[in-house]
DRENDO-1510 file (C-alpha; in Angstrom, 1 decimal, always signed):
<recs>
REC; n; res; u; v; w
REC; 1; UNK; +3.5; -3.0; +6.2 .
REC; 2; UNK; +6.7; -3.9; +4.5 .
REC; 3; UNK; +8.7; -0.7; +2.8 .
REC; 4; UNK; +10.8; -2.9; +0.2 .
REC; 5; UNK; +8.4; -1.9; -2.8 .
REC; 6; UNK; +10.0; +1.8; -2.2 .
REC; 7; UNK; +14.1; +0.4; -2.9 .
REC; 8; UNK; +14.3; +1.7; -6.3 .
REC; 9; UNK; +13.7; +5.6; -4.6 .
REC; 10; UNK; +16.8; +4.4; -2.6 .
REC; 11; UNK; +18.5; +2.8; -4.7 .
REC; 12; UNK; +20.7; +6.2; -6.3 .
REC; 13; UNK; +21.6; +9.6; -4.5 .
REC; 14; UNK; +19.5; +12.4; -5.3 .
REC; 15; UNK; +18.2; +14.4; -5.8 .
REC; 16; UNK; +14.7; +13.6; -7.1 .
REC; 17; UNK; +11.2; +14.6; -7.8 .
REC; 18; UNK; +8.3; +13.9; -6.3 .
REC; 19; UNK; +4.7; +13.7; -7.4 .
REC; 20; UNK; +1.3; +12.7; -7.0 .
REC; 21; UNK; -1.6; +13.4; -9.2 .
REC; 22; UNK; -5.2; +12.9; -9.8 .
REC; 23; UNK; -5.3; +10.6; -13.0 .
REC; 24; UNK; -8.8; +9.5; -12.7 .
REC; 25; UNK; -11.0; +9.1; -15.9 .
REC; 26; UNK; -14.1; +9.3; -15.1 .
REC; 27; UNK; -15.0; +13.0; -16.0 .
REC; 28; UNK; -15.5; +14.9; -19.0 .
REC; 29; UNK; -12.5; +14.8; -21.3 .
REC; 30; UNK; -9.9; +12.9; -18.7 .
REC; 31; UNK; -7.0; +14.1; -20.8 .
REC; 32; UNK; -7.8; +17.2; -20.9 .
REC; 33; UNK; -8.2; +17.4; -16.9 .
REC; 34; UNK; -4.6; +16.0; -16.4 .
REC; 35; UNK; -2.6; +17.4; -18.7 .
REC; 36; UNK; -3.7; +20.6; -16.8 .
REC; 37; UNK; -3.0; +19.4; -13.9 .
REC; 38; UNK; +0.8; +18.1; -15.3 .
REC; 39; UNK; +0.8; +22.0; -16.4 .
REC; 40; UNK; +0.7; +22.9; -13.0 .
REC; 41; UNK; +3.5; +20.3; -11.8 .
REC; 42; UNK; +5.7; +21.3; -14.5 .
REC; 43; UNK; +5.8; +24.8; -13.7 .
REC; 44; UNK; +5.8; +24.1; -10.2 .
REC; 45; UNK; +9.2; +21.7; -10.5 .
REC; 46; UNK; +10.6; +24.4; -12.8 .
REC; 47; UNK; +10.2; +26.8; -10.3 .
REC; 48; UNK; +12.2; +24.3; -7.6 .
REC; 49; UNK; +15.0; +23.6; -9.7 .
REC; 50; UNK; +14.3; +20.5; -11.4 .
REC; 51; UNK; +15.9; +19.7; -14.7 .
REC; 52; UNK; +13.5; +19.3; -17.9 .
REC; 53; UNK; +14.9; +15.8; -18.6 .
REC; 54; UNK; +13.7; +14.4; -15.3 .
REC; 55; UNK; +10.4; +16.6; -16.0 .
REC; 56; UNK; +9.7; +15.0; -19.4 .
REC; 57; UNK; +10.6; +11.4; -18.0 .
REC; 58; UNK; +7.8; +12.0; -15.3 .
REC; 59; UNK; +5.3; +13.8; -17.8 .
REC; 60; UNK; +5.5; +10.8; -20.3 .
REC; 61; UNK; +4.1; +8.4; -17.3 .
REC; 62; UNK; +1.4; +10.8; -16.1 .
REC; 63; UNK; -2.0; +9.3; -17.0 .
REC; 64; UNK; -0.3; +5.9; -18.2 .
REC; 65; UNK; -2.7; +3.9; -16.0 .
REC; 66; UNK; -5.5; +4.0; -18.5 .
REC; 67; UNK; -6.9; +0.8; -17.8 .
REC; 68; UNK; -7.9; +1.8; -14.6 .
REC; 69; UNK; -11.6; +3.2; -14.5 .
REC; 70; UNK; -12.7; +5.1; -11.8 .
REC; 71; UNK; -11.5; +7.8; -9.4 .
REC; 72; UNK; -7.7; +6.8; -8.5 .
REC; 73; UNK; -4.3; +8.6; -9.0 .
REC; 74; UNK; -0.5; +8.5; -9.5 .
REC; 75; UNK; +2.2; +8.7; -7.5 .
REC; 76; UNK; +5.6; +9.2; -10.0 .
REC; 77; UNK; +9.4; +9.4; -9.0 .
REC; 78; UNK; +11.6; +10.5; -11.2 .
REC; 79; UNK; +15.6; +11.4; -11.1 .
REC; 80; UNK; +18.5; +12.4; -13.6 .
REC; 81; UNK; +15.9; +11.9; -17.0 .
REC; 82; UNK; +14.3; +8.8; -15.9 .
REC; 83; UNK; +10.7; +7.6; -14.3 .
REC; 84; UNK; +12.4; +5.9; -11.1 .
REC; 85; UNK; +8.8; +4.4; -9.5 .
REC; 86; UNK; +4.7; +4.7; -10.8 .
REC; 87; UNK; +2.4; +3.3; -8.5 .
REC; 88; UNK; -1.1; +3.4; -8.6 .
REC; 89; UNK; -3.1; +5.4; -6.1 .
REC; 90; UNK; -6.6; +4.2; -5.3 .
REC; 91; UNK; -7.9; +7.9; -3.9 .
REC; 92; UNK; -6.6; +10.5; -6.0 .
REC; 93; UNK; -5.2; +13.1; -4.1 .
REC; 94; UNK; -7.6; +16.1; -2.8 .
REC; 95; UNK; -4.5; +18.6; -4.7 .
REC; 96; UNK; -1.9; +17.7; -7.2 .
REC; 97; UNK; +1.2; +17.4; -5.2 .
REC; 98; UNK; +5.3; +18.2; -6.7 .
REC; 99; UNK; +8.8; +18.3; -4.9 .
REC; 100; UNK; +12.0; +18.3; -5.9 .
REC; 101; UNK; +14.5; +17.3; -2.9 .
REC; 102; UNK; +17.3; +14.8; -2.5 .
REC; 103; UNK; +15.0; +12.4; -0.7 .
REC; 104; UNK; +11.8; +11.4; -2.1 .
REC; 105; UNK; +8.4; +12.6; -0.5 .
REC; 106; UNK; +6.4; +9.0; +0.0 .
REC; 107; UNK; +4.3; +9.6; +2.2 .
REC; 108; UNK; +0.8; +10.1; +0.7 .
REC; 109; UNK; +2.3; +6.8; -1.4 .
REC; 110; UNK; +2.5; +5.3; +2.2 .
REC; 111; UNK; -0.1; +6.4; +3.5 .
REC; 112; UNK; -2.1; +4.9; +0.7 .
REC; 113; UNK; -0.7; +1.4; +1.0 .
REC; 114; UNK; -1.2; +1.2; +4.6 .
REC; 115; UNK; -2.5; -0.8; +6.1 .
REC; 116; UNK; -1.8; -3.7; +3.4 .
REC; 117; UNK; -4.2; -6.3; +4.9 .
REC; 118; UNK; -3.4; -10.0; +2.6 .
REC; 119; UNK; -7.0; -11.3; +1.4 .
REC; 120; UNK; -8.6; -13.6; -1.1 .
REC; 121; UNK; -11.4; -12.7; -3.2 .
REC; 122; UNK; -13.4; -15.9; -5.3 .
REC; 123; UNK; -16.4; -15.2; -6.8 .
REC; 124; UNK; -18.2; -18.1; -8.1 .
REC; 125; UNK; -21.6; -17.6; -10.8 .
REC; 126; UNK; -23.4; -21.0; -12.0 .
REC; 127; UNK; -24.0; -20.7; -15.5 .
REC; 128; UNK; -26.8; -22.1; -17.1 .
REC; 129; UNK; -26.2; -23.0; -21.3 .
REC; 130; UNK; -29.4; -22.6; -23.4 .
REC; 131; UNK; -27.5; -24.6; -26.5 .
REC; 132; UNK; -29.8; -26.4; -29.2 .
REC; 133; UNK; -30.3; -29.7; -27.8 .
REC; 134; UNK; -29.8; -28.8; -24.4 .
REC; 135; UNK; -26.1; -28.2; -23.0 .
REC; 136; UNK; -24.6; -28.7; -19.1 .
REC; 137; UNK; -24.3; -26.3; -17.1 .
REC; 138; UNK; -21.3; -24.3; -15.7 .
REC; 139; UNK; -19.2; -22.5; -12.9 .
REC; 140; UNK; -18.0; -19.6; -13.4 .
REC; 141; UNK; -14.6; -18.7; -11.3 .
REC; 142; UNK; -12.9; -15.5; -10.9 .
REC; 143; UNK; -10.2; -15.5; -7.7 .
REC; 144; UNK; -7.7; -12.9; -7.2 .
REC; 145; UNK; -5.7; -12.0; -4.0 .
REC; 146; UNK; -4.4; -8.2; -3.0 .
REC; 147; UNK; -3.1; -6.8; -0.1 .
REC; 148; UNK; -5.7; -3.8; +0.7 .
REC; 149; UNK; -6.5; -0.8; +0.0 .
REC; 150; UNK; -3.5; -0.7; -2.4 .
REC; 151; UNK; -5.3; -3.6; -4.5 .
REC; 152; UNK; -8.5; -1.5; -5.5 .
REC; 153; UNK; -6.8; -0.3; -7.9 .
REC; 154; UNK; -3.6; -2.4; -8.4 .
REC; 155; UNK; -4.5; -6.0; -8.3 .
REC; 156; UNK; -2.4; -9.0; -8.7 .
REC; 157; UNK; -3.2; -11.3; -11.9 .
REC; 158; UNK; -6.9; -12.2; -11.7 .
REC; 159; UNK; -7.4; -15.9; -12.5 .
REC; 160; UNK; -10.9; -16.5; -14.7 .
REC; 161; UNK; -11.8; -20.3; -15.5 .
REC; 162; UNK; -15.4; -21.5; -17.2 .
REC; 163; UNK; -15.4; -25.4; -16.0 .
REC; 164; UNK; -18.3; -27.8; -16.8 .
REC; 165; UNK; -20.9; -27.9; -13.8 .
REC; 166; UNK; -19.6; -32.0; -13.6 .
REC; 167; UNK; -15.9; -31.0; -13.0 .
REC; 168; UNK; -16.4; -28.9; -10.3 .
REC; 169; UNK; -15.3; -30.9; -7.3 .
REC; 170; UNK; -12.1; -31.1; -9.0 .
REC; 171; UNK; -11.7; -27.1; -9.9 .
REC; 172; UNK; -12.9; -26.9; -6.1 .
REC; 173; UNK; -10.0; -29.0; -4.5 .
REC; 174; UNK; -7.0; -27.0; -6.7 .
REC; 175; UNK; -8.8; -23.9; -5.7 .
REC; 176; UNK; -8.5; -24.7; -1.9 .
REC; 177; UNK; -4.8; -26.1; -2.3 .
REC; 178; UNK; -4.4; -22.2; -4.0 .
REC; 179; UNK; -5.6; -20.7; -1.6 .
REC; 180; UNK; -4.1; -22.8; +0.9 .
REC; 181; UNK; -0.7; -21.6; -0.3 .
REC; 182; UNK; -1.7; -18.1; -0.1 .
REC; 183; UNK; -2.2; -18.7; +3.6 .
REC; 184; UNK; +1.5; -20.2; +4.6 .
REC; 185; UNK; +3.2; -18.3; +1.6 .
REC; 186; UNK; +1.8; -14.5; +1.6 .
REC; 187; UNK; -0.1; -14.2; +4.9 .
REC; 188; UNK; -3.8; -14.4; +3.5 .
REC; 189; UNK; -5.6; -13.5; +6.3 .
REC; 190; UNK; -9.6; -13.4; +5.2 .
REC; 191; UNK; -11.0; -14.9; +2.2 .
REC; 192; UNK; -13.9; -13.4; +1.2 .
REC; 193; UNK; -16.5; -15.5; -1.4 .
REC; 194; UNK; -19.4; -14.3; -3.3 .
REC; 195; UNK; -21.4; -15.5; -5.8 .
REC; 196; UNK; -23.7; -18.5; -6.1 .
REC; 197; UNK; -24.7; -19.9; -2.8 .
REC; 198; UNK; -24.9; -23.3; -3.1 .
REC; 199; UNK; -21.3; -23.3; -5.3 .
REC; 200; UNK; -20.2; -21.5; -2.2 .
REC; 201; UNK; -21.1; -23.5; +0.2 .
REC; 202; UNK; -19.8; -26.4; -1.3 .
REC; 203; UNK; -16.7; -24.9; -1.5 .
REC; 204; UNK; -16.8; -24.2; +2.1 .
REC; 205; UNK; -17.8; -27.8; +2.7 .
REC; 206; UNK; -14.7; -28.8; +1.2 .
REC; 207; UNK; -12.2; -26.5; +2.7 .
REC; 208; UNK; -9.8; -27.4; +5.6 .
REC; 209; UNK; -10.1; -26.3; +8.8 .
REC; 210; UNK; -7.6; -23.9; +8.7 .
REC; 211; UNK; -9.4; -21.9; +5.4 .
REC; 212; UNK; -13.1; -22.2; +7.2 .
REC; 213; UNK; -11.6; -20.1; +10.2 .
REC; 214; UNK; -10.5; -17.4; +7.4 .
REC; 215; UNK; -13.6; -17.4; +5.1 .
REC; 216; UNK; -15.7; -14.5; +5.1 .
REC; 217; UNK; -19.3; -15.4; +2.9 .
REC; 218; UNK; -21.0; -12.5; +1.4 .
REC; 219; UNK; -25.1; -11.9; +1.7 .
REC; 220; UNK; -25.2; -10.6; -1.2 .
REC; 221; UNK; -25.0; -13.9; -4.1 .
REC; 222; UNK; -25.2; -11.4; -7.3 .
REC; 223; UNK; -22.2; -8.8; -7.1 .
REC; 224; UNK; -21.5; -6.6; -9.7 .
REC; 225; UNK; -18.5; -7.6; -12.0 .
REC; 226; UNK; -15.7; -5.0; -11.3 .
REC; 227; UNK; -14.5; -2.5; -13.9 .
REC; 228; UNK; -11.6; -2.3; -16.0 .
REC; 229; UNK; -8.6; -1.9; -13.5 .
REC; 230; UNK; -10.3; -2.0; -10.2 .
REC; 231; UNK; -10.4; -4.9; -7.8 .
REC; 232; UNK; -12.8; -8.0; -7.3 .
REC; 233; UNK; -15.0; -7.7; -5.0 .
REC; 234; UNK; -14.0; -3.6; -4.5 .
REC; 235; UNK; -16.9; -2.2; -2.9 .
REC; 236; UNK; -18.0; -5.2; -0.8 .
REC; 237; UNK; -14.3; -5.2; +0.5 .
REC; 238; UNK; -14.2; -1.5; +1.1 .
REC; 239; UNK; -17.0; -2.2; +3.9 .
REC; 240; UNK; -15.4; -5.6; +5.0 .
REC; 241; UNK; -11.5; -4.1; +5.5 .
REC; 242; UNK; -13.0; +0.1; +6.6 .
REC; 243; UNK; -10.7; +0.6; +10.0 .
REC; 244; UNK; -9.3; -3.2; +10.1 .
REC; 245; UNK; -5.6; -3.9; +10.8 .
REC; 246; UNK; -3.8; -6.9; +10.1 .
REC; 247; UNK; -3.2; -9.3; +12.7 .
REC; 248; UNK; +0.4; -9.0; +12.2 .
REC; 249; UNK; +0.4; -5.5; +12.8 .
REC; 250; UNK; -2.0; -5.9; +15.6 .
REC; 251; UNK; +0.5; -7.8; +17.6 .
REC; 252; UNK; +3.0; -5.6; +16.9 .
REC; 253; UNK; +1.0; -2.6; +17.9 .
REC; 254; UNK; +0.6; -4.8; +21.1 .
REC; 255; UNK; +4.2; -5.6; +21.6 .
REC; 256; UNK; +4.7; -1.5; +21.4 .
REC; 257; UNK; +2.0; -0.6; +24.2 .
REC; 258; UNK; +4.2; -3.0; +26.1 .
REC; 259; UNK; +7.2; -1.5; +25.7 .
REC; 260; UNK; +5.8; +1.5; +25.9 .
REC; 261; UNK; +4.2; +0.9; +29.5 .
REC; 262; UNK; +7.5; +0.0; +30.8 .
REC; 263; UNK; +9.8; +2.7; +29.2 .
REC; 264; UNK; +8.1; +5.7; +26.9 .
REC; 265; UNK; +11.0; +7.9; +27.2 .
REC; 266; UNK; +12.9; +5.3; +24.7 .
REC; 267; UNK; +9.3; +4.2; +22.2 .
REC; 268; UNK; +7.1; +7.5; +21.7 .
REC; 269; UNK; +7.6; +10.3; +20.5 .
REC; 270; UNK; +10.4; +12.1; +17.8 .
REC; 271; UNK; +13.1; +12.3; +19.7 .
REC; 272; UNK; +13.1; +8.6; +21.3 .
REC; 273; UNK; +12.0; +7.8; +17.3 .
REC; 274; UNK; +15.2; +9.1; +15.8 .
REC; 275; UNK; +17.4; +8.0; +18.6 .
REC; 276; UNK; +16.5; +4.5; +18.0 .
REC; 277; UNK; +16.5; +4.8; +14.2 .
REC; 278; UNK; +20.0; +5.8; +14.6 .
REC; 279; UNK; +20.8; +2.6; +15.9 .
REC; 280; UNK; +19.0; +0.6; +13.6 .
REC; 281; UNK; +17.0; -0.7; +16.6 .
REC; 282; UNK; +13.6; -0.5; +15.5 .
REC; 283; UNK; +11.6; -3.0; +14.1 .
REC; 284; UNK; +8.6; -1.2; +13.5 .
REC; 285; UNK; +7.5; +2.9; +12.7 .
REC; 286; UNK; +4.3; +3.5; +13.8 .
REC; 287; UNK; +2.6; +6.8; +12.6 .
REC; 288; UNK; -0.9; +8.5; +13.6 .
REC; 289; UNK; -3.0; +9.5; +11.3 .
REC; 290; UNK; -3.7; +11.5; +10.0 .
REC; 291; UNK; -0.2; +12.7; +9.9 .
REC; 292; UNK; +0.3; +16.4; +11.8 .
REC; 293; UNK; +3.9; +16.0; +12.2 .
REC; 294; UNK; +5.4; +19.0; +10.1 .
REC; 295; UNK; +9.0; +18.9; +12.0 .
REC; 296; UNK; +12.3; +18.5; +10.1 .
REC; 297; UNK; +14.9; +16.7; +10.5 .
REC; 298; UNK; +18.8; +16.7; +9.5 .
REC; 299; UNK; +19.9; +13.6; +7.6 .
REC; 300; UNK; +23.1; +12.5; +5.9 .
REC; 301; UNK; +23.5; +9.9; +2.8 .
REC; 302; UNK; +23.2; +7.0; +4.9 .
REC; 303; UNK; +19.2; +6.0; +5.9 .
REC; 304; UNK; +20.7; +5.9; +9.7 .
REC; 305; UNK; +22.0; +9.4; +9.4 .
REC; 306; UNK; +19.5; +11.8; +10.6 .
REC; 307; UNK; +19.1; +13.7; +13.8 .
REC; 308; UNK; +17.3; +16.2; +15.6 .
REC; 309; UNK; +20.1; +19.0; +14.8 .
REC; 310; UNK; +22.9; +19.2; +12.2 .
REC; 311; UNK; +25.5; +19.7; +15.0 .
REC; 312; UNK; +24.6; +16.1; +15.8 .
REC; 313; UNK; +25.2; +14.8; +13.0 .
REC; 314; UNK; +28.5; +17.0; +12.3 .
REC; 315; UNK; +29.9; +15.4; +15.5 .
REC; 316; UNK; +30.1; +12.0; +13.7 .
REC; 317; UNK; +32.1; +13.0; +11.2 .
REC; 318; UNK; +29.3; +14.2; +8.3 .
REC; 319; UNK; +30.8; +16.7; +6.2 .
REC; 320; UNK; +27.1; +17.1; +4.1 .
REC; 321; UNK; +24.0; +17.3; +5.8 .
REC; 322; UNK; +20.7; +18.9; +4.6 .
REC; 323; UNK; +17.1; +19.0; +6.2 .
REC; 324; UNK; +14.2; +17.1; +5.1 .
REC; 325; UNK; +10.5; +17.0; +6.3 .
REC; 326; UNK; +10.6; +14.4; +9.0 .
REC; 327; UNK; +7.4; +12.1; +8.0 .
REC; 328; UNK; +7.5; +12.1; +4.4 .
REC; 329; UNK; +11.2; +11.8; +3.7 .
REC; 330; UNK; +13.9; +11.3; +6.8 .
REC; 331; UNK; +11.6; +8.7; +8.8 .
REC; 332; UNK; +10.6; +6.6; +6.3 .
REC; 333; UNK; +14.0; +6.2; +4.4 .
REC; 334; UNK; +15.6; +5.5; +7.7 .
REC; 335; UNK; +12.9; +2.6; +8.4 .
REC; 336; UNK; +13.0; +1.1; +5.1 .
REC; 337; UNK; +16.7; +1.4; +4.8 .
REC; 338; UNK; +17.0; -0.4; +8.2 .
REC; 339; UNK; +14.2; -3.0; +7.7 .
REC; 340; UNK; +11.8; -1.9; +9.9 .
REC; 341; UNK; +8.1; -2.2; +8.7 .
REC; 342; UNK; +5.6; +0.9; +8.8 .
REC; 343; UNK; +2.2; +0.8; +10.9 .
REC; 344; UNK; -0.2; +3.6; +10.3 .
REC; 345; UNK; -2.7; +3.4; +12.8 .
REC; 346; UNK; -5.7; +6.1; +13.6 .
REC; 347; UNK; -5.0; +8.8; +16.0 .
REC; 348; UNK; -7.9; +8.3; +17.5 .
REC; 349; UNK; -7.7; +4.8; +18.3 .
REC; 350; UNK; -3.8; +5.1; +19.2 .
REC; 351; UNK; -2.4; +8.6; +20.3 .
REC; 352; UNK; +1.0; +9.2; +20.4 .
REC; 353; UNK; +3.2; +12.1; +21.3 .
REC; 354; UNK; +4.5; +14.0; +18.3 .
REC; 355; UNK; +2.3; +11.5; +16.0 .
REC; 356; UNK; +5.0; +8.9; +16.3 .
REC; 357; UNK; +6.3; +6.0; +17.9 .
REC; 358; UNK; +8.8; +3.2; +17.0 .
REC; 359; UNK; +8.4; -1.0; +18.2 .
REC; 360; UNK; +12.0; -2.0; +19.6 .
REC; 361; UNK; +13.7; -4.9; +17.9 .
REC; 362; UNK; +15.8; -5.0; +21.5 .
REC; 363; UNK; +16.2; -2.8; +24.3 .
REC; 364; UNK; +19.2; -2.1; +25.8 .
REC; 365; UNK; +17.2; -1.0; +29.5 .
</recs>
């Protein structure tokens, strides 16, 4: 996964604050629930120091996402009186979560982004006119694209066309030069259809060979229509994606055990992590989860300065140094200041000493 959505948090020294919150609306009186909830960050960010200008700039965007049905959440940045970042979380967090720090705290924004998996959804209804004197029928299109799970509940521009039953083949070949683009311009990697079968599989029919290998076809031909907010195709894609990395992280994960076979000492673990963040060697940070790495670490202004100890860092020349937690704050500035990507893989499937590993760009060994 790509970090470059979190540059703004980067983008001016801190320090700033930090929050995630459960904004969902699907309870009794929503507003109610969250402005309690706010209550509880506010007092909590007093109680850290935070100014009430950088408070207010984050209370005015809690709950802002009301055209989002559902269970879902907020994760809200904010530094010297302004909102700095909202993004949309599709689980809301199990607490309410506040810091106040000179790095941001991303990771349950990370964590909820991961793995990012590109996909297309199309969902395709025949509709059938009962006008006076009889009337044509029609398809019914509805395709939008998302990189998942962040997409449930934050999804890009959904395109919705009505087109005469006749003009079809038409509305079928842009459709597959669309998606087409998708493929060698974002990195679609599965397009899932739905809806009518025999629209569908005409569509398939008329797809190139290098959409067919990518099509996924639905059993079910009558999907519910998603609600306000939420995602095509949501639930049906929460079953599809469940556990499922992207192939591009997949042969990165790949290239790692490699590395990792040959030379441990300088891929796993926080020490080897660090060493080769330092350098700006790493091209990917790879994290278990579910995260149990609670260390801290000593970092500077710079996203490469951040070490095990502040004497390290003292020896190259850093008058100021702090400590930050390692995972939420120091690792992942360090990565997305350095351009490495972020994989979060289960612990299960990959363990890893300390919870954390890094994919050389080079090795020097």
């Amino acid at each position: 996964m790509k970090l470059h959505f979190l540059e703004p948090l980067y983008a001016r020294p801190g320090p700033i604050v930090s929050v995630c919150l459960d904004t969902s609306r699907d309870g009794d009186d929503p507003d109610r629930a969250i402005e309690l909830r706010l209550r509880n960050v506010r007092e909590s960010l007093r109680s850290q120091g935070a100014d009430e200008a950088t408070i207010d700039a984050l209370a005015r965007a809690a709950g802002s996402d009301r055209d989002v049905a559902g269970p879902h959440g907020q994760a809200l940045f904010a530094a010297q009186g302004a909102l700095v970042l909202a993004e949309r979380l599709p689980e809301p967090p199990a607490l309410s979560s506040a810091r106040y720090g000179m790095l941001p705290d991303v990771l349950p924004l990370v964590l909820q982004h991961a793995p990012a998996f590109p996909y297309a959804a199309v969902l395709l209804h025949r509709v059938h006119t009962h006008e006076p004197g009889g009337g044509e029928d029609e398809v019914e299109l509805d395709h939008e694209t998302g990189h998942w799970p962040a997409s449930r509940v934050a999804p890009a521009p959904r395109v919705h066309r009505r087109i005469p039953a006749e003009d079809w083949p038409k509305e079928a070949e842009q459709l597959l030069a669309e998606l087409v683009d998708g493929v060698e311009g974002q990195g679609t990697e599965a397009v899932v259809l739905a809806g009518d079968p025999s629209t569908v599989n005409s569509l398939i029919r008329a797809a190139p060979r290098k959409l067919r290998d990518l099509f996924v076809k639905l059993k079910d031909g009558h999907p519910r229509r998603p609600e306000p907010g939420r995602a095509l195709l949501e639930a049906e894609l929460a079953g599809l994606f469940a556990g499922r990395l992207p192939a591009h992280d997949r042969h990165q994960l790949d290239a790692y055990l490699g590395q990792r076979a040959r030379h441990p000492e300088y891929v796993e673990g926080i020490d080897a992590s660090v060493a080769a963040l330092q350098r700006g060697q790493v091209r990917a940070l790879i994290l278990d989860r579910p995260v149990r790495h609670t260390r801290h670490l000593w970092v500077g202004w710079a996203p490469s300065h951040l070490a095990l100890a502040s004497e390290e860092l003292s020896a190259f020349g850093l008058r100021f140094t702090w400590e930050e937690p390692a995972a939420g704050a120091a690792l992942i500035r360090a990565a997305a200041g350095t351009q490495a990507e972020l994989i979060v893989v289960p612990e299960a499937e990959l363990p890893i000493a300390d919870g954390v590993a890094v994919l050389l760009r080079y090795t020097e060994v």
